[in-house]
N, C-alpha and C positions, 0 to 999 in steps of 0.2 A: 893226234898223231896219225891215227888212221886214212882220218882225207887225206894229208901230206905224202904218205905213202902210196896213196890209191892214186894222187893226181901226179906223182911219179912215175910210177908205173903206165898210165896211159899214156903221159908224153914221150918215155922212152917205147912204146912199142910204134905210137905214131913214125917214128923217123923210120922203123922198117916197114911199114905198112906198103909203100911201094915195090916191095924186094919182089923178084918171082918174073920172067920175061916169058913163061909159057902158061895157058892157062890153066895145068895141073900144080904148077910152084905156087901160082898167085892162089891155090884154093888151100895147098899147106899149108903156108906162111897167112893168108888169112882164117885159117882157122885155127892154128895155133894165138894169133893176136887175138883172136875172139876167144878163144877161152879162157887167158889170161885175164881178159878186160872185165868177163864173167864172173871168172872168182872173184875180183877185186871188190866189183860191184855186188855181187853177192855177201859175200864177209862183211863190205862198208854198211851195207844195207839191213844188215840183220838176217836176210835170208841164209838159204843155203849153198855156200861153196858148189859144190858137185851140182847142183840144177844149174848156175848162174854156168861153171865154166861147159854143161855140155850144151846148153844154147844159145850160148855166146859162139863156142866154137862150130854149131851148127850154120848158125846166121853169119861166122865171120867166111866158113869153108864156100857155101853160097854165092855170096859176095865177089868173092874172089875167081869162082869158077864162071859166074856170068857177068865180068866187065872183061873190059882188054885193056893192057898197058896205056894205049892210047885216050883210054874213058878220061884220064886224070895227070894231065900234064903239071908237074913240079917243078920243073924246068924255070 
């Protein structure tokens, strides 16, 4: 039940993954996804919760702070 959960979890955070039209929203919003996707992955994995969600949300804030809306047309 845990995968199921976890690969829940990643699909719904997928569909906001585009949210954010300035590049301080898009490093919010992806770093809030990243650390969500951290815990998940963390708890699935046996690691640690807390390490998994603050460098997930490290590498998701990143992310998001160096592409531009236009890097990834969903359109």
């Amino acid at each position: 039940m845990p995968r199921l959960a976890g690969l829940c979890i990643v699909a719904m955070t997928l569909t906001v993954a585009a949210c954010g039209d300035t590049r301080g929203e898009r490093a919010v919003s992806g770093g809030a996804i990243g650390a969500g996707v951290g815990a998940v992955g963390g708890a699935v994995t046996g690691g640690s919760v807390a390490t998994g969600a603050i460098v997930g949300g490290a590498a998701g804030a990143a992310t998001g702070a160096l592409t531009s809306e236009d890097d990834i047309d969903l359109d």
